[in-house]
The first five atom37 places (N, CA, C, CB, O) and aatype in JSON, in Angstrom:
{
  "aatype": [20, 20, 20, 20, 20, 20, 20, 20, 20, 20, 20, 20, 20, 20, 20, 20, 20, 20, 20, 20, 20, 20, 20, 20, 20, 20, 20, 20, 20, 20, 20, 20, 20, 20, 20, 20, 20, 20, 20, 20, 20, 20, 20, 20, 20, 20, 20, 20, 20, 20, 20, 20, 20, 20, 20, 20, 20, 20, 20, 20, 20, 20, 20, 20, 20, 20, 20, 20, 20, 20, 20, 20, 20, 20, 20, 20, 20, 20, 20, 20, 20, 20, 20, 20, 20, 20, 20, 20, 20, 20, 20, 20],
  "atom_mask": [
    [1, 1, 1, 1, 1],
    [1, 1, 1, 1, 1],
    [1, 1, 1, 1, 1],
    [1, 1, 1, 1, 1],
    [1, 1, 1, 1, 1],
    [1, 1, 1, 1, 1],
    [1, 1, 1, 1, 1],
    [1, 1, 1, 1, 1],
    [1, 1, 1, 1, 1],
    [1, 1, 1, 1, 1],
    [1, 1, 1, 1, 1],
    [1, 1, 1, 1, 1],
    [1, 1, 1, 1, 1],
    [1, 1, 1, 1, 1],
    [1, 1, 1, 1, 1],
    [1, 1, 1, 1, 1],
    [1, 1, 1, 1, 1],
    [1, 1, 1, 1, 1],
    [1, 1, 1, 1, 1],
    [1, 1, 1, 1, 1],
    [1, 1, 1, 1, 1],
    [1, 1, 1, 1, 1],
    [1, 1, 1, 1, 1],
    [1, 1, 1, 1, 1],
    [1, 1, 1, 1, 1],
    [1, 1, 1, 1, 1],
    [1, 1, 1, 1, 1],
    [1, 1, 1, 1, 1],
    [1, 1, 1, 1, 1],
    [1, 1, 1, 1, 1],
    [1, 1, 1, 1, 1],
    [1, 1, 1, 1, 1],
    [1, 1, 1, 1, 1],
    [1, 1, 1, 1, 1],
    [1, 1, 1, 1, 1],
    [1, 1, 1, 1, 1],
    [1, 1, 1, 1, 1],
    [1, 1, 1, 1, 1],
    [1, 1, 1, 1, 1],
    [1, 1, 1, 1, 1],
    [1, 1, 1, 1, 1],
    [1, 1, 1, 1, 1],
    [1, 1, 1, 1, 1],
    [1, 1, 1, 1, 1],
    [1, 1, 1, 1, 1],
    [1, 1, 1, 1, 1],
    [1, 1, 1, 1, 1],
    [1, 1, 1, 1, 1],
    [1, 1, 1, 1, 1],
    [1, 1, 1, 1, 1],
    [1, 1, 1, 1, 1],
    [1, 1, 1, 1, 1],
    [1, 1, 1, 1, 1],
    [1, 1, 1, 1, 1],
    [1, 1, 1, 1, 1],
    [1, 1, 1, 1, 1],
    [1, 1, 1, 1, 1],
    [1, 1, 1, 1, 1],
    [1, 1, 1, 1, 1],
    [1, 1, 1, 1, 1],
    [1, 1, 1, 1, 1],
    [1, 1, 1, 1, 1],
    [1, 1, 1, 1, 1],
    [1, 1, 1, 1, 1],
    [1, 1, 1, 1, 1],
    [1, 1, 1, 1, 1],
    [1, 1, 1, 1, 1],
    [1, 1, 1, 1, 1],
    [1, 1, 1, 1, 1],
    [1, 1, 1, 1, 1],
    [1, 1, 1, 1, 1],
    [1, 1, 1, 1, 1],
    [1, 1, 1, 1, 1],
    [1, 1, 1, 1, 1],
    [1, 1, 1, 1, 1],
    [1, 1, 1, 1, 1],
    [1, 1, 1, 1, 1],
    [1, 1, 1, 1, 1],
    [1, 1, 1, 1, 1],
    [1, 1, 1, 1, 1],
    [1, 1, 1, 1, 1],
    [1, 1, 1, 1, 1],
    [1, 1, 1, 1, 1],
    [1, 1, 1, 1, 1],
    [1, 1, 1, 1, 1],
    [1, 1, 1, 1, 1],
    [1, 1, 1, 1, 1],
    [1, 1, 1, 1, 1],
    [1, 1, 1, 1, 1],
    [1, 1, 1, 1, 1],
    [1, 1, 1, 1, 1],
    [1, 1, 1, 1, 1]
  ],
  "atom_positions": [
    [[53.29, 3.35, 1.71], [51.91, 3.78, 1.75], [51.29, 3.51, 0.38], [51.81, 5.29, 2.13], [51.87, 3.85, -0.65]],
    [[50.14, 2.91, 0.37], [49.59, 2.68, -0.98], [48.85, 3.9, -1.68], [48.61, 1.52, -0.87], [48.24, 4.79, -1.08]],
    [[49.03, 3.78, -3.29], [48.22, 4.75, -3.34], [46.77, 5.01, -3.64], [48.72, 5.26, -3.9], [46.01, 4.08, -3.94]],
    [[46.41, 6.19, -3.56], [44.93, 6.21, -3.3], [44.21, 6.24, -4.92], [44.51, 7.7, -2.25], [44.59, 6.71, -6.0]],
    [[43.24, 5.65, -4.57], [42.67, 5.21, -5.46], [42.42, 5.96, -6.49], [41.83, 4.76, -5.11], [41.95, 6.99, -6.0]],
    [[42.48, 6.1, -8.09], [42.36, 7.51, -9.09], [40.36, 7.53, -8.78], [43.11, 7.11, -11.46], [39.91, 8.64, -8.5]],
    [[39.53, 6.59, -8.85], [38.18, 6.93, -8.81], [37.65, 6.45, -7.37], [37.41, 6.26, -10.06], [37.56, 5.22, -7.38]],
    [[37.22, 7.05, -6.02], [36.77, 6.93, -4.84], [35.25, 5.98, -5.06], [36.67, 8.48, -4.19], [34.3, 6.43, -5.7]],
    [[35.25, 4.84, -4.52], [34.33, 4.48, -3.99], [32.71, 4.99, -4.36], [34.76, 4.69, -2.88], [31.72, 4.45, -4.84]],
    [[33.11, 6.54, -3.77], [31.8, 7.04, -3.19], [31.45, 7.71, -4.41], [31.81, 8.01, -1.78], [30.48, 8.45, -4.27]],
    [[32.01, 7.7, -5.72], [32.12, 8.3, -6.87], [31.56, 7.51, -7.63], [33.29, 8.65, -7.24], [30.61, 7.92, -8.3]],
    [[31.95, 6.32, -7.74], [31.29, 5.12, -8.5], [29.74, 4.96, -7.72], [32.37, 3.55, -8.35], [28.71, 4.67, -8.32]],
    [[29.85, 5.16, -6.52], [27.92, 5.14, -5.97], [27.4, 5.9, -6.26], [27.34, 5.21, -4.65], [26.25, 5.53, -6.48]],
    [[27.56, 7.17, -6.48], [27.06, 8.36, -7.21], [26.74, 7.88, -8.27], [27.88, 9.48, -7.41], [25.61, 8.08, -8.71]],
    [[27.67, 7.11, -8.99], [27.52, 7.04, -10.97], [26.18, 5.91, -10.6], [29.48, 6.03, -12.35], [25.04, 6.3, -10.87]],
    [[26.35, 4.64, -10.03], [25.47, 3.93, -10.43], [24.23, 4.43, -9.64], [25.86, 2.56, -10.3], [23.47, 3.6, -10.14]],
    [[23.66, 4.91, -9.06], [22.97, 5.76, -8.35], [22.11, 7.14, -9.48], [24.17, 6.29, -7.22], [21.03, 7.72, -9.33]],
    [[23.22, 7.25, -10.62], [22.38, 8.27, -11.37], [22.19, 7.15, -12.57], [23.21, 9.98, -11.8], [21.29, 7.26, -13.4]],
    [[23.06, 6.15, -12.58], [23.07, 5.23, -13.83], [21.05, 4.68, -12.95], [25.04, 3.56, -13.93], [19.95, 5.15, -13.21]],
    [[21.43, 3.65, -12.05], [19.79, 3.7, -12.19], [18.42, 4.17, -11.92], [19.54, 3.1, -12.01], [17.36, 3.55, -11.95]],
    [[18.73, 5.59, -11.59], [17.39, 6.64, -11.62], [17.17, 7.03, -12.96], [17.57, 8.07, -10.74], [16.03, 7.17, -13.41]],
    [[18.61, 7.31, -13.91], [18.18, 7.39, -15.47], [17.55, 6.55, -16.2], [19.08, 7.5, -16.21], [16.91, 6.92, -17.19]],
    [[17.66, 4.91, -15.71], [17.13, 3.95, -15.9], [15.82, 4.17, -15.86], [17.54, 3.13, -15.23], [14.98, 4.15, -16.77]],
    [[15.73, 4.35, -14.85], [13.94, 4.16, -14.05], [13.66, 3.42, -13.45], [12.8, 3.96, -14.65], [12.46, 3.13, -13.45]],
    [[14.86, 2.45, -12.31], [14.49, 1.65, -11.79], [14.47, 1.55, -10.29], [14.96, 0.93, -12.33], [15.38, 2.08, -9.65]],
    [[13.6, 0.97, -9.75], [14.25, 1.18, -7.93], [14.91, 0.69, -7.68], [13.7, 0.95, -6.76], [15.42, 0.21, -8.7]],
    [[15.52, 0.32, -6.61], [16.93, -0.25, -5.98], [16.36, -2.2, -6.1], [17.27, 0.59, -3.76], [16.94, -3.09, -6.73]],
    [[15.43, -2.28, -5.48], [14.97, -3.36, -5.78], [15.06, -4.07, -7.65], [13.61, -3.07, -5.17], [15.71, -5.04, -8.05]],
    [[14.27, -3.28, -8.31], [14.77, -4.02, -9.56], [15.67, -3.66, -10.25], [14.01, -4.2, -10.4], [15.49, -4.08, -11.39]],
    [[17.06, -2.77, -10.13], [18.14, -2.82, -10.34], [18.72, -4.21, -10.27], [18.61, -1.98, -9.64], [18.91, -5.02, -11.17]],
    [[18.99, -4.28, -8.69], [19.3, -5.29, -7.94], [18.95, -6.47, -8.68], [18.72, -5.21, -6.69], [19.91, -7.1, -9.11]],
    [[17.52, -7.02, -8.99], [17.42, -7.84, -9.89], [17.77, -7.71, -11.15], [16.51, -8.11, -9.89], [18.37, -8.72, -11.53]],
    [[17.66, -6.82, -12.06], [18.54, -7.02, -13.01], [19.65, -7.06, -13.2], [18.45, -6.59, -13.56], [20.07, -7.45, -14.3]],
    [[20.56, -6.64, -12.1], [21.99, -7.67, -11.93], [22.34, -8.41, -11.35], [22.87, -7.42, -11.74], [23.54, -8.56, -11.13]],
    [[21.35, -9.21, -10.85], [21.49, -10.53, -10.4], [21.62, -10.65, -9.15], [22.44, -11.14, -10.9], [21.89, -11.76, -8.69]],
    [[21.45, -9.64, -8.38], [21.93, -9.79, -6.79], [20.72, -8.96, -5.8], [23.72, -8.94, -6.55], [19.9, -8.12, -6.19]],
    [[20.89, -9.4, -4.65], [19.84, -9.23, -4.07], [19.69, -7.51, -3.45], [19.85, -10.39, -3.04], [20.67, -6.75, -3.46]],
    [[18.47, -7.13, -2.99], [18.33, -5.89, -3.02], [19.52, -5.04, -1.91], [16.78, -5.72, -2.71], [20.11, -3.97, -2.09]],
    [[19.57, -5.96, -0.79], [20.38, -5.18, 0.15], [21.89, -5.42, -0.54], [20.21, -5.77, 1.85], [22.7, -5.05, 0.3]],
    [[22.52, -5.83, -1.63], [23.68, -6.05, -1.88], [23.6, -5.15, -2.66], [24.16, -7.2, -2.2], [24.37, -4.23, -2.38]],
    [[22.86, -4.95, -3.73], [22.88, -3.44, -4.41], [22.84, -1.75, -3.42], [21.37, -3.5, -5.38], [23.4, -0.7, -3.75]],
    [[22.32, -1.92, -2.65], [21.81, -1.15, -2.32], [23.43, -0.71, -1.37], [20.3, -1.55, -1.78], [24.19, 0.23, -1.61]],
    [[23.57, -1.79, -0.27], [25.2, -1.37, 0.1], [26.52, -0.44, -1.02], [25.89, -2.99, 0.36], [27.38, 0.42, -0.79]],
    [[26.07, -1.19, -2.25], [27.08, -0.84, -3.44], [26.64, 0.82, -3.72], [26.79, -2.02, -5.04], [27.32, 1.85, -3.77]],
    [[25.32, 0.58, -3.86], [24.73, 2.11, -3.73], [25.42, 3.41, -2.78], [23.26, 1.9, -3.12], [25.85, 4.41, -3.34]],
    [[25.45, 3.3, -1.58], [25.86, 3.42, -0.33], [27.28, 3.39, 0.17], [25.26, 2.57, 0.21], [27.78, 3.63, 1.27]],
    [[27.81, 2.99, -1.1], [29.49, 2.83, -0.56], [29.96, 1.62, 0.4], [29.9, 4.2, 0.36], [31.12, 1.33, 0.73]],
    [[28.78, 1.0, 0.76], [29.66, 0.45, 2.07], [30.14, -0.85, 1.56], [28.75, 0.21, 3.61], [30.76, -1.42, 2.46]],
    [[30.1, -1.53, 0.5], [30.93, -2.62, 0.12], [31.53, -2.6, -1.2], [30.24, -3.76, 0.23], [30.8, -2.06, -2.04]],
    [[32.65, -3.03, -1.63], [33.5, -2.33, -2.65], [32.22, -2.93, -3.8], [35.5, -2.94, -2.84], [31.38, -3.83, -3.79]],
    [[32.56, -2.11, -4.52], [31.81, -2.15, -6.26], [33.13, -3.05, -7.02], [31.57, -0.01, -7.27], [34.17, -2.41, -7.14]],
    [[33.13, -4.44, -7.52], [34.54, -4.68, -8.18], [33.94, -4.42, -9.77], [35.35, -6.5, -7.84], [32.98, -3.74, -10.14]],
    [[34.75, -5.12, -10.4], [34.95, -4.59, -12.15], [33.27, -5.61, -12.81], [37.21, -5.52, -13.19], [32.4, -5.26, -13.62]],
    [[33.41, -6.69, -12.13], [32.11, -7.39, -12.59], [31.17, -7.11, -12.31], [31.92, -8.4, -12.4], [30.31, -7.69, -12.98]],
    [[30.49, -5.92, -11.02], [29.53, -5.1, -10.71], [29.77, -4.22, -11.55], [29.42, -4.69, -9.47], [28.82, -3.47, -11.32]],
    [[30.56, -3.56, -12.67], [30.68, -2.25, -13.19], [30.09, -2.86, -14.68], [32.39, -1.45, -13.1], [29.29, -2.31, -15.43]],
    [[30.82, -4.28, -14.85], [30.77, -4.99, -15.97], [29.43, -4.85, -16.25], [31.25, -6.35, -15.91], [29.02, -4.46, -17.34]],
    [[28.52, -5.22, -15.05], [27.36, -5.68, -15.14], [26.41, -4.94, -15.8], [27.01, -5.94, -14.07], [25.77, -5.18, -16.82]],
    [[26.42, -3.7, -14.83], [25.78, -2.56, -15.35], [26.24, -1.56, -16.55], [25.65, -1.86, -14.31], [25.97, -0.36, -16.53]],
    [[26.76, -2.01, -17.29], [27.77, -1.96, -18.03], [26.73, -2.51, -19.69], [29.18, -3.05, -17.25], [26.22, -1.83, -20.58]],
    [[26.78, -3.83, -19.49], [25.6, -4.97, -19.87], [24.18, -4.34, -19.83], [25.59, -6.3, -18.75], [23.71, -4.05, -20.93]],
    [[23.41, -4.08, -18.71], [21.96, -3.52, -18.36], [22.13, -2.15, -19.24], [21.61, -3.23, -16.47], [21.31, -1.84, -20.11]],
    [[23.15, -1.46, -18.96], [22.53, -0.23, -20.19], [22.88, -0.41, -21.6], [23.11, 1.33, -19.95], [22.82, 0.59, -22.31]],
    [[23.26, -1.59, -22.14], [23.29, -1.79, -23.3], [22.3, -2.22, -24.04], [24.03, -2.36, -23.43], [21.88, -1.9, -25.15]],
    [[21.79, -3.51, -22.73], [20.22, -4.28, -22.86], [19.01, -3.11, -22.84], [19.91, -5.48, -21.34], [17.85, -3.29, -23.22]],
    [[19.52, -1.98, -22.34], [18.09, -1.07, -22.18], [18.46, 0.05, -23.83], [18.06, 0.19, -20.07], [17.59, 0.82, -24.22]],
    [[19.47, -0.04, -24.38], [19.43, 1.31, -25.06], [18.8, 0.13, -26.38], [21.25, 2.49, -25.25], [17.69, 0.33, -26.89]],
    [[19.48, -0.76, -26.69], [18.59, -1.88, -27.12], [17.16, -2.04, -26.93], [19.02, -2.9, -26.63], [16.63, -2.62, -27.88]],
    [[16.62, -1.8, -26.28], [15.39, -1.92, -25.81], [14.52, -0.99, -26.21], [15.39, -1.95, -24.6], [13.42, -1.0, -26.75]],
    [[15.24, -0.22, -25.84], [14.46, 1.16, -26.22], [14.92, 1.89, -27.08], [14.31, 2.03, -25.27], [14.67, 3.1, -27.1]],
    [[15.82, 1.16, -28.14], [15.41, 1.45, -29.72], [16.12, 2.94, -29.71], [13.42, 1.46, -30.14], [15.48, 3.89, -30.16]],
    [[17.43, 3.13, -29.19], [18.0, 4.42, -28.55], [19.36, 4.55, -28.46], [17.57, 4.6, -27.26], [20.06, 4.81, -27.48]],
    [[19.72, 4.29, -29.88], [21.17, 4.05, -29.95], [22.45, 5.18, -28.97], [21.39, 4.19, -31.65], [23.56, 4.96, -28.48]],
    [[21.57, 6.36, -29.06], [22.66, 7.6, -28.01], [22.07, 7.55, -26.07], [22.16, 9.92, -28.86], [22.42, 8.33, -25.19]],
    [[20.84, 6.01, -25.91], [21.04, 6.21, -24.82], [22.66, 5.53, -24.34], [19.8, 5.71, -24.19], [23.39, 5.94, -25.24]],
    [[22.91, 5.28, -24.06], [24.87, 4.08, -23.6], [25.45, 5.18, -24.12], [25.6, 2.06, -24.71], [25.54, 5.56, -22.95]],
    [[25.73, 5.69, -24.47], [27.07, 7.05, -24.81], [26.63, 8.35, -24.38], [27.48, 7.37, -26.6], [27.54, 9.18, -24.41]],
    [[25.51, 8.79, -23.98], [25.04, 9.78, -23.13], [25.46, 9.11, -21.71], [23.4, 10.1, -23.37], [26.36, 9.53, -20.98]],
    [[24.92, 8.41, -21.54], [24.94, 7.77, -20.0], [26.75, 7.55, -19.32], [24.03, 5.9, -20.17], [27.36, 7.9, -18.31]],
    [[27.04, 6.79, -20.55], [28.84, 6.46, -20.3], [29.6, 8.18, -19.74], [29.82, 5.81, -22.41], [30.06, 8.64, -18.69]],
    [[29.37, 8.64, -21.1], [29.96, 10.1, -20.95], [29.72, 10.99, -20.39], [30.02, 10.66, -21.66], [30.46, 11.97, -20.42]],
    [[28.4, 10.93, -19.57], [28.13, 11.83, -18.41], [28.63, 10.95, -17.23], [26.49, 12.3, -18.27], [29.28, 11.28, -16.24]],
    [[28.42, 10.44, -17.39], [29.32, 9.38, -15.73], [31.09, 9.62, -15.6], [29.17, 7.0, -16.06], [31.85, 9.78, -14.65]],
    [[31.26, 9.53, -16.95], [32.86, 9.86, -16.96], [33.05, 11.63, -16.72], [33.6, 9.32, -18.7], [33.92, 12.22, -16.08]],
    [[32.31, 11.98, -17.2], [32.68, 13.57, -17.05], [32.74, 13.79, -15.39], [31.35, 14.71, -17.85], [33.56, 14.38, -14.69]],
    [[31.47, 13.03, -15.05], [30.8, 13.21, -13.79], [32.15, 13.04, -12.46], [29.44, 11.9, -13.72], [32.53, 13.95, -11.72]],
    [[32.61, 11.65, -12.5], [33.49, 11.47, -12.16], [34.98, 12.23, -12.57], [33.29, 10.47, -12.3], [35.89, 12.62, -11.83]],
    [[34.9, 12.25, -13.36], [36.33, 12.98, -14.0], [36.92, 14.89, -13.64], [35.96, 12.88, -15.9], [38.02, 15.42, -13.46]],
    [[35.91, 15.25, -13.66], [36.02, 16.49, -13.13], [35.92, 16.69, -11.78], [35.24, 17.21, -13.64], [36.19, 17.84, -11.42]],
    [[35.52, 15.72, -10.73], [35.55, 15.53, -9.33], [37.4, 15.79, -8.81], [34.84, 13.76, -9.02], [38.46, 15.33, -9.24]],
    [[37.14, 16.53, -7.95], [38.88, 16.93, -7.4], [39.38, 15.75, -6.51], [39.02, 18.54, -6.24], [38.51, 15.45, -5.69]],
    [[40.46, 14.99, -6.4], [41.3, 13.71, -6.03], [40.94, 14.31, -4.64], [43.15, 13.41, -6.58], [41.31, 13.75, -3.61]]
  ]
}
């Protein structure tokens, strides 16, 4: 039996889900700012198609380009570390 995964799916849609409402962006220009089209974000949103490491990568990238942006060096380490807590304290 394989084992189950340490972070669920539906945990990582949660994160990027609060990753881009903290943003300020809709699903639509998320989606474009990582390169993929709205209903492919939006599934990832939703759980229903796996999130791999280069979708995590990505957005990963976009909040670096935005804390950059906005001249906000503790936005990316607020954001990281509430997502990890977020996830992390969630029961297996």
């Amino acid at each position: 039996m394989p084992d189950e995964p340490i972070i669920k799916s539906s945990d990582i849609a949660a994160a990027l889900k609060r990753i881009r409402k903290r943003l300020g962006y809709s699903k639509k220009e998320m989606a474009g700012k990582l390169g993929l089209r709205r209903g492919k974000y939006a599934c990832l949103e939703a759980s229903t198609k796996a999130c791999t490491i280069l979708h995590l990568m990505a957005v990963q990238r976009l909040t670096l380009q935005e804390a950059k942006v906005r001249e906000d060096n503790q936005f990316l380490s607020k954001t990281i570390r509430e997502e990890v807590k977020a996830v992390a304290t969630r029961p297996l």
